[in-house]
C-alpha positions in Angstrom: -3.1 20.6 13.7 -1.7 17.1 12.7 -2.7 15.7 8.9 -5.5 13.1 9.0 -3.9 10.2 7.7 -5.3 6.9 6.4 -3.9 3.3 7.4 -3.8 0.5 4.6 -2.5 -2.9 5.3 -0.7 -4.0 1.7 0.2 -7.4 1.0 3.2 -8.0 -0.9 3.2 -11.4 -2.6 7.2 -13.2 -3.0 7.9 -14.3 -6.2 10.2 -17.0 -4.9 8.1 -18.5 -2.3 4.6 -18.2 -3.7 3.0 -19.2 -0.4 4.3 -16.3 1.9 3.4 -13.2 1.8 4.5 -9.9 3.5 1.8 -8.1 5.3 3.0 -4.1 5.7 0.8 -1.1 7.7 1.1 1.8 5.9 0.0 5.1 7.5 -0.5 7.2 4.5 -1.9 11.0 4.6 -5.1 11.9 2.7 -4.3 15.0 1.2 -1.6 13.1 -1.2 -3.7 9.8 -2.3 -6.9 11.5 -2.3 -7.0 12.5 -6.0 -4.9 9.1 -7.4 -7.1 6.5 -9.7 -6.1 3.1 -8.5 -3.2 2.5 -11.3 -1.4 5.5 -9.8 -2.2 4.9 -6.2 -0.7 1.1 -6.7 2.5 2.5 -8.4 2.7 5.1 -5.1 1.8 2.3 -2.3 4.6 0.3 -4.5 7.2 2.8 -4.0 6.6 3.3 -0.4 7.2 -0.5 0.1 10.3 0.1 -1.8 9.0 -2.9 -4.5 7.7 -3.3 -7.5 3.8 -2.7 -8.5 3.6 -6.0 -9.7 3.9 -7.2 -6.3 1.7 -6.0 -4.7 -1.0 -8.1 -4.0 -3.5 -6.5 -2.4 -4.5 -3.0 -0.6 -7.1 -2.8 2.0 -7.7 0.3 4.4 -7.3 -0.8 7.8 -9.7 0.5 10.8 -8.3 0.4 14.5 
């Protein structure tokens, strides 16, 4: 049975070039974000963008 997964699209603001942003789907699986408060869930979505926290913009869950 596969894992039910969640999608979030993350925007990643550039430091350098304040007016454009990354946009990045991430397809992330319940069971490990589930129990996160939203510091710790930042810091995770961060690390999967391979970026720092404090660039991370926003995070919104994305429906197909």
């Amino acid at each position: 049975m596969p894992k039910k997964t969640t999608n979030y699209v993350v925007t990643i603001a550039d430091a350098i070039n304040s007016n454009q942003n990354r946009q990045v789907v991430l397809q992330l699986p319940r069971e490990e974000v589930r129990y996160l408060n939203q510091a710790e869930f930042k810091k995770f979505v961060a690390d999967k963008c391979q970026v720092s926290a404090f660039k991370i913009h926003s995070i919104e869950r994305f429906y197909k």
